[in-house]
C-alpha positions in Angstrom: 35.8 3.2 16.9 36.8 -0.9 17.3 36.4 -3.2 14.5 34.8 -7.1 14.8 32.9 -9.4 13.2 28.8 -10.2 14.0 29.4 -14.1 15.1 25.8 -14.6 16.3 22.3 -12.7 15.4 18.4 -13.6 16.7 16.8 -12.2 13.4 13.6 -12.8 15.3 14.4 -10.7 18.6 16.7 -8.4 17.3 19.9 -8.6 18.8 23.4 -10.5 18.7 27.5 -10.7 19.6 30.3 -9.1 18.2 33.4 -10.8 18.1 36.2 -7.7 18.3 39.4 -8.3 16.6 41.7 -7.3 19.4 43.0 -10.1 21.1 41.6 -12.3 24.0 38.4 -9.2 23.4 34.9 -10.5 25.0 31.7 -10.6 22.5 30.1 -7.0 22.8 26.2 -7.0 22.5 24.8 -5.4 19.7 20.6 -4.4 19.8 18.8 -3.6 16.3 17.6 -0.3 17.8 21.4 0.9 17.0 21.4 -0.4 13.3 17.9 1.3 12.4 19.5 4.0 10.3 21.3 0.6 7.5 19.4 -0.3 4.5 19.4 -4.1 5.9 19.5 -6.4 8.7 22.6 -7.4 10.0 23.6 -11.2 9.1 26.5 -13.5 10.7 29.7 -12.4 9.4 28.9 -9.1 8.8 32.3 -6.8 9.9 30.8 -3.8 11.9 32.5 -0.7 13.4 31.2 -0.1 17.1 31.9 2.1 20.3 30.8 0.5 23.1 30.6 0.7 26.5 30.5 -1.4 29.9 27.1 -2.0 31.6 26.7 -3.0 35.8 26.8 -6.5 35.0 30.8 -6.2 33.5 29.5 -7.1 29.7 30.2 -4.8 26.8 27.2 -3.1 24.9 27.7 -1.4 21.3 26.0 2.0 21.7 26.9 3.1 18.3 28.2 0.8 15.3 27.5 0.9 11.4 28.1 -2.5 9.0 30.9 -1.8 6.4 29.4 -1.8 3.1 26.2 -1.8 3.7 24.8 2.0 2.8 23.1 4.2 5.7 19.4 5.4 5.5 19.3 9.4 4.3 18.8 11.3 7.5 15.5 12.9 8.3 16.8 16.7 8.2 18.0 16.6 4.7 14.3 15.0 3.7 13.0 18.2 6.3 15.2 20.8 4.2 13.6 20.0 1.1 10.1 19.8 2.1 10.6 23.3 3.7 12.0 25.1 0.6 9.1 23.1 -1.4 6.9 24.8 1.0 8.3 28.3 0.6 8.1 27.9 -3.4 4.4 27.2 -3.6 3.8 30.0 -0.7 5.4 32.5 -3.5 3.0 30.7 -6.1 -0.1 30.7 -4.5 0.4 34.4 -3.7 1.3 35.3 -7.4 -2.0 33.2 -8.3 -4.1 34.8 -5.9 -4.3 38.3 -8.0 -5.2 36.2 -11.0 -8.0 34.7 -9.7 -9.9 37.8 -8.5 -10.7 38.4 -11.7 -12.0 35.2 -12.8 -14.6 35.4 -9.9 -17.1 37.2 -12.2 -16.4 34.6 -14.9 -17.0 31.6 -13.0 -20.2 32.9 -11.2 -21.7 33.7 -14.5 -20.6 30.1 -15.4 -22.1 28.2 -12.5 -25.2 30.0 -13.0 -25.5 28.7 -16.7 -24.9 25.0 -15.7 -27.3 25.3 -12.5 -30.1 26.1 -14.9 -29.3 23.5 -17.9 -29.2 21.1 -15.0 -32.0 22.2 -13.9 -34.0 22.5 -17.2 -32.5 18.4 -18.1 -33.9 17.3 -14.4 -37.7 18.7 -15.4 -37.1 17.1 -18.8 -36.4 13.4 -17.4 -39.0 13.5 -14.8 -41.6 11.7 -16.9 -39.1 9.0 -17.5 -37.6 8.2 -14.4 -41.2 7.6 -13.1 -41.7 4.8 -15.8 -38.1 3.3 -15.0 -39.3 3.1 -11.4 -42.4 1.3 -12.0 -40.0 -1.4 -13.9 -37.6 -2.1 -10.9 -37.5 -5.2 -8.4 -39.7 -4.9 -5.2 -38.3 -4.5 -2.3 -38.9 -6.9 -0.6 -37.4 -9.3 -3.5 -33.9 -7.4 -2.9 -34.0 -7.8 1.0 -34.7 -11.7 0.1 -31.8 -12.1 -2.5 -28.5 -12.9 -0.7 -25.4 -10.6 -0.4 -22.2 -13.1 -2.4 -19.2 -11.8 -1.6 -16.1 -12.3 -3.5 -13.4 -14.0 -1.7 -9.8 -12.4 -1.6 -7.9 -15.4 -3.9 -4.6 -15.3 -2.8 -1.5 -17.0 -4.3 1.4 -18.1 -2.5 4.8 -19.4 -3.4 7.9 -21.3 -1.9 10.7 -19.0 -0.9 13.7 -19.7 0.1 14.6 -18.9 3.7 10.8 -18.8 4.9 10.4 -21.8 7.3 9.3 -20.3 10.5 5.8 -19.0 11.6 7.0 -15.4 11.8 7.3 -15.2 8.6 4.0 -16.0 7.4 1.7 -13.8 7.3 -1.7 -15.8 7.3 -2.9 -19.3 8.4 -3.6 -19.7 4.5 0.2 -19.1 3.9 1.5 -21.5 7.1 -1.1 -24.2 5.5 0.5 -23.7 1.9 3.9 -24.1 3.1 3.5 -27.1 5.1 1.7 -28.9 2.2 4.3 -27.9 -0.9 7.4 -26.4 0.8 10.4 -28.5 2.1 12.1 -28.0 5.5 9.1 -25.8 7.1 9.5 -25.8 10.9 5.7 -25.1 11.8 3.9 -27.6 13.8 5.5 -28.1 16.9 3.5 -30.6 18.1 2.8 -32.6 14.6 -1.1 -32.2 14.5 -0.9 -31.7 10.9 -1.6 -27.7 12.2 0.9 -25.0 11.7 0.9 -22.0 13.6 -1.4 -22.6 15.8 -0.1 -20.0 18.8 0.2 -17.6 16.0 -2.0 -18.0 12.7 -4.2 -20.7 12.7 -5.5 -20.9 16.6 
């Protein structure tokens, strides 16, 4: 594998240049899509390990590369292994259960049958006074007329450090909030006094 440094990365399209540490070497290419398996997103100055390979146009492209101390994702086949040998141990304990329960079908019938009738005998009993409670209630027509308030979602936001750009917000309420109590935003393009307008607030 070859060895360089990330000198330049778009956080917001995904890609950047490595700088290889043999001499007089040309900046490889480097796509997200080929870091998906690190915990993180690559920054500038990160030292990566790469193979790469030349594309029609003469440039380099890393095809394969990993970021040196930065820890890798657990594959999905060990996460398959142990779902599968969980599934095998509850096949073996639903079929040791299923004996069991034959025998409780006679229990639980009898069961049922008691609670269907005290149900039934407490419904007949509280007939008389769910006619009275009826009688008490609001008209119809009175609820119809009554209008629906709904509760509005209160949201809270807070300066952090790092978010000035629109693609990181994640509301026209949030854009708003930043531009109004957080220094250095870069939101309103065209200074109408309205961030995010292509994005959040249009």
């Amino acid at each position: 594998m070859e060895r360089g440094k990330i000198v330049r990365w778009n956080d917001e399209k995904g890609f950047g240049f490595i700088k290889p540490e043999t001499a007089n070497g040309k900046d490889v290419f480097i796509h997200i899509s080929i870091l998906k398996q690190m915990v993180r997103k690559p920054v500038v100055g990160d030292q990566v390990n790469y193979f790469s390979e030349l594309q029609s146009d003469g440039k380099s492209k890393a095809i394969k590369a990993n970021i040196e101390g930065v820890a890798v994702i657990a594959s999905t086949s060990k996460r398959d292994a142990t779902t599968n040998h969980n599934k095998k141990s509850h096949n073996r304990h639903s079929r040791q259960s299923k004996s069991s329960s034959v025998m409780l079908i006679p229990l639980l019938v009898i069961l049922v049958l008691g609670i269907f009738g005290f149900q039934r005998f407490e419904a007949l009993t509280a007939q008389s006074n769910t006619q009275v409670e009826i009688s008490n209630e609001p008209p119809l027509q009175q609820l119809a007329a009554e209008p629906i308030k709904w509760e509005q979602p209160n949201e809270t936001f807070r300066c952090e450090a790092g978010k000035q750009h629109c693609s990181q917000m994640r509301s026209c309420a949030e854009a708003k909030y930043y531009q109004r109590n957080c220094p250095g935003t870069k939101m309103d393009g065209d200074s109408d006094g309205i961030p995010c307008e292509r994005q959040w607030c249009n």
